[in-house]
C-alpha positions in Angstrom: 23.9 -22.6 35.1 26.1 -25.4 33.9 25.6 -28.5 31.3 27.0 -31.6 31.7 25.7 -34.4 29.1 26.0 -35.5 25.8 24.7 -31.9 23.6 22.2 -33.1 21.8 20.4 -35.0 24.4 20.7 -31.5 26.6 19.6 -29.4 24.0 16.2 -30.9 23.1 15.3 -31.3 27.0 16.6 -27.7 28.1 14.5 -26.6 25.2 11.5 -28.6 26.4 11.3 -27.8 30.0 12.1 -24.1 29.7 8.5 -23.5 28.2 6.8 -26.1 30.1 6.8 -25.6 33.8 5.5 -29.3 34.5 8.4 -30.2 33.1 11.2 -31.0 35.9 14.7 -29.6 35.3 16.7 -31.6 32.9 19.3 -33.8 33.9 22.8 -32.6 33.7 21.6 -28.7 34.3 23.5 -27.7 37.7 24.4 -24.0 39.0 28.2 -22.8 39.4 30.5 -24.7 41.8 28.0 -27.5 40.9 24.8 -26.3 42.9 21.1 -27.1 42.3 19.6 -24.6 39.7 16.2 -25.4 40.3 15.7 -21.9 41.5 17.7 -20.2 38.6 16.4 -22.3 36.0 13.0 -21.1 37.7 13.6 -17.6 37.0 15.4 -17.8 33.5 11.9 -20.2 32.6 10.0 -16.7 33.6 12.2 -14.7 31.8 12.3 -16.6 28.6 8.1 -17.0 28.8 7.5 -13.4 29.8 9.8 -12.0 26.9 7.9 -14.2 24.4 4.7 -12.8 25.9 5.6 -9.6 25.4 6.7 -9.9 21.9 3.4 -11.3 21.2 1.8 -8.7 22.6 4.0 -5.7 20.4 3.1 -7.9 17.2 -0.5 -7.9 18.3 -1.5 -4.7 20.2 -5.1 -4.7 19.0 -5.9 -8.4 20.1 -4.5 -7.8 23.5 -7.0 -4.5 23.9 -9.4 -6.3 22.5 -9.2 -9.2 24.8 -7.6 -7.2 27.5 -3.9 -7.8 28.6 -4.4 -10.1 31.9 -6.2 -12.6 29.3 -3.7 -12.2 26.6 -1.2 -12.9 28.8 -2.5 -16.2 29.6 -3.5 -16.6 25.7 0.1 -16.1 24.7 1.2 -18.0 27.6 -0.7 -20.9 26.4 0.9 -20.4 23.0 4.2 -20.1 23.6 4.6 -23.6 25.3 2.4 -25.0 22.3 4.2 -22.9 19.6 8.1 -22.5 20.9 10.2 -19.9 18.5 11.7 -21.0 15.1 13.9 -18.3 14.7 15.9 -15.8 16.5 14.3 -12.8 15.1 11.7 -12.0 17.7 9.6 -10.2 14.6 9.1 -13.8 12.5 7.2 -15.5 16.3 3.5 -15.7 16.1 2.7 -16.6 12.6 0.8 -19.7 13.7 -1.2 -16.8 16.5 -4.5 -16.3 14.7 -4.9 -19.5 13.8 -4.4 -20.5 17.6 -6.8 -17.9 18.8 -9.3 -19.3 16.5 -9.4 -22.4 18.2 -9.8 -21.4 21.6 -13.5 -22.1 22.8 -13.9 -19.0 25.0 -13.4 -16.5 22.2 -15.8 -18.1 19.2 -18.1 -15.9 20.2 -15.9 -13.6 19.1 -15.4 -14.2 15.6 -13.4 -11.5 14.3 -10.2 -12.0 16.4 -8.6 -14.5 14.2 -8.6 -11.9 11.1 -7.6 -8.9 13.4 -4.5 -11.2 14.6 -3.9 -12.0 10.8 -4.2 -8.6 9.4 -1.7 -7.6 12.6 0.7 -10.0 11.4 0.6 -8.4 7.7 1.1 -5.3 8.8 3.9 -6.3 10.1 5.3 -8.0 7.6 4.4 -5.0 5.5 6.5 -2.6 8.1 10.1 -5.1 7.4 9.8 -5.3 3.7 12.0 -4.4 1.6 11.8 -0.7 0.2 10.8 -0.2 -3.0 9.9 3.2 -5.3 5.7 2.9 -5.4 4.5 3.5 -9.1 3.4 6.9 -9.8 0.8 8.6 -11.9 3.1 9.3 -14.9 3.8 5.6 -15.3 0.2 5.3 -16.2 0.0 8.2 -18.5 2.5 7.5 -20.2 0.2 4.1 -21.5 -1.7 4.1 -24.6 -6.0 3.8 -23.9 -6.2 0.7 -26.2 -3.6 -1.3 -23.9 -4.6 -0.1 -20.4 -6.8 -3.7 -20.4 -3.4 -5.8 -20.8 -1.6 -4.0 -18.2 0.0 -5.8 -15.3 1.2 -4.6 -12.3 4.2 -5.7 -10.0 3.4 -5.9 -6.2 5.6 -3.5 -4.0 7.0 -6.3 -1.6 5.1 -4.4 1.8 1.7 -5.3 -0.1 -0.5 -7.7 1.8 -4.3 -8.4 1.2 -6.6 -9.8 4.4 -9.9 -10.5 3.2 -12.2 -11.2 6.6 -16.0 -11.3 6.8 -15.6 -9.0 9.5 -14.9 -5.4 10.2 -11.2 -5.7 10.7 -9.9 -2.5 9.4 -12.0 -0.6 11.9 -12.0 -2.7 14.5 -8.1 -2.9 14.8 -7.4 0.8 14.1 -9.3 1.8 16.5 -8.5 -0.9 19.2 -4.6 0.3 18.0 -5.6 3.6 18.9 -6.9 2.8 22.1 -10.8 4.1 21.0 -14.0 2.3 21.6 -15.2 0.3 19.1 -19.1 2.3 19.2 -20.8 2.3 16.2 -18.9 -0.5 14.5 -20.9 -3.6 12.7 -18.3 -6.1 13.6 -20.2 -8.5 10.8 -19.4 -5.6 8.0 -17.3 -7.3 5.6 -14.1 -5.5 4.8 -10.5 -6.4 3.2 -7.7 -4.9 4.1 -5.4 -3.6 2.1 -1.6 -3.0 4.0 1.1 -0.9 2.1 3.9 0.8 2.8 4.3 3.2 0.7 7.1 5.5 2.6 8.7 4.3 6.3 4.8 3.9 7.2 2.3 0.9 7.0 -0.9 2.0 5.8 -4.5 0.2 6.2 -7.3 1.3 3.5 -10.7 -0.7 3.8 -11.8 -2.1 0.7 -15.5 -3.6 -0.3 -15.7 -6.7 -2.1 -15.1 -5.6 -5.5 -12.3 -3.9 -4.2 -10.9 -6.6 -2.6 -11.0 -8.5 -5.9 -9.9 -6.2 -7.8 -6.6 -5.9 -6.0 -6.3 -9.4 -5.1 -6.6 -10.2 -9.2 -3.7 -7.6 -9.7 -2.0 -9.1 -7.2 -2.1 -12.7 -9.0 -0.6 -11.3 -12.1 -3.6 -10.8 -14.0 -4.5 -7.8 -16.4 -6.1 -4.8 -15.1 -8.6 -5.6 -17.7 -9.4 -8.7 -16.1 -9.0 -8.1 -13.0 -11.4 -5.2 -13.5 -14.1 -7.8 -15.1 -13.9 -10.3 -12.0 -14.9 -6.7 -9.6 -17.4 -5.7 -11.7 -18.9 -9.5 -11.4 -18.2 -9.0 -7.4 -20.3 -5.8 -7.9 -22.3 -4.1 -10.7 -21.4 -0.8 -9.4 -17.7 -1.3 -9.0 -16.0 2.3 -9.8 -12.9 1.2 -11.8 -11.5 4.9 -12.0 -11.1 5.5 -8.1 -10.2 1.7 -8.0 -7.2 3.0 -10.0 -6.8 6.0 -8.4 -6.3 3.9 -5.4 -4.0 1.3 -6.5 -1.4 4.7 -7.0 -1.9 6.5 -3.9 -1.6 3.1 -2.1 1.9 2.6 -3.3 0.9 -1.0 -3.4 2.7 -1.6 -6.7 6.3 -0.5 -7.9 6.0 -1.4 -12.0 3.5 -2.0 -14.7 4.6 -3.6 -17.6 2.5 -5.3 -21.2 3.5 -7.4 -23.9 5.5 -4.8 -25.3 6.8 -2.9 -22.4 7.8 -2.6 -18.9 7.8 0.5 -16.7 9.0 1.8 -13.4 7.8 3.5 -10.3 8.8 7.6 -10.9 
């Protein structure tokens, strides 16, 4: 295909009617030797849709089991002539996704979806972070009791936390794993904690202690604190596995207090 009209102009229309097939072909687009391209401009419109589909659907395996893939490709379909790309990088496309879903009548009913599609999209933003050395046991031993309280931790850049009133650590490892979802409470409130700790993303389940806990650390403030706000969350919030679970997540690289700062080992 060939363009002959002022670029700009071209640009914005070509853009425009390659996601929208209502949209007639734009004025100026002609085939070689100066053919119609109607019929080329057809097919490159599929391609371009199609491939935007499919991305969609890598980034969000578990919503398109969940929904099953004839209906997210008509989801998606919808979306990508709502929600055209901003970038080149394929991996950066569907941020605005959950939110989407979570508009659509048909799936109210099913109210986790928008958290599923958000705690997708963390992990992958988790899995193209940059690396970082996760903070080890001995960093921690290596602080004296009376200042544990003032610690403060620094995120490893993979860590995301999804909080959800819903079930959505279960519900997308299994629907990732291509298992039924019998036996799980879909109203169970869980948050998600994603790390990657090595060249893996991770998902644990945290309650809602733990989800404060982390999300506190995650804000900057003390582990004394953040350890307060959990134990107002929960009475019976377990601070010692809380810790022990903040290092074998790798979700944080450095711990530092007013008199010190120290590295992952």
């Amino acid at each position: 295909m060939m363009v002959s009209a002022p670029q700009t102009d071209i640009n914005w229309a070509f853009g425009s009617a390659l996601l929208d097939p209502d949209i007639p072909l734009p004025v100026g687009v002609t085939g070689p030797r100066g053919k119609k391209a109607e019929k080329r401009f057809a097919v490159y419109r599929n391609n371009v849709v199609v491939s935007l589909v499919n991305a969609l659907g890598d980034i969000f395996p578990a919503i398109r089991t969940l929904v099953g893939r004839n209906n997210f490709g008509h989801i998606a379909g919808k979306f990508v002539r709502a929600f055209p790309p901003g970038s080149p990088l394929l991996f950066e496309y569907g941020r605005d996704f959950p939110d989407f879903i979570a508009g659509l009548d048909p799936l109210r009913k099913y109210a986790y979806l928008p958290d599923v599609a958000r705690l997708e999209r963390a992990w992958l933003d988790a899995f193209h972070a940059a690396d970082a050395v996760p903070l080890g046991f001995d960093a921690l031993a290596a602080i004296e009791p009376a200042q544990l309280g003032e610690l403060v931790f620094t995120a490893h850049p993979a860590t995301r936390i999804v909080e959800s009133d819903h079930a959505i650590v279960a519900i997308t490892m299994r629907s990732r794993a291509g298992a039924s979802l019998a036996g799980i409470k879909p109203d169970t409130p869980e948050t998600a904690l994603v790390t990657r700790p090595d060249a893996a993303v991770e998902l644990r389940a945290l309650d809602r202690a733990g989800g404060t806990f982390f999300r506190s650390l995650l804000h900057g403030e003390p582990l004394g604190a953040a350890a307060g706000r959990a134990t107002e969350a929960d009475g019976h919030f377990d601070l010692a596995a809380a810790i022990a679970a903040l290092i074998e997540s790798g979700a944080f690289t450095a711990l530092s207090t007013a008199q010190t700062t120290t590295g992952g080992e």
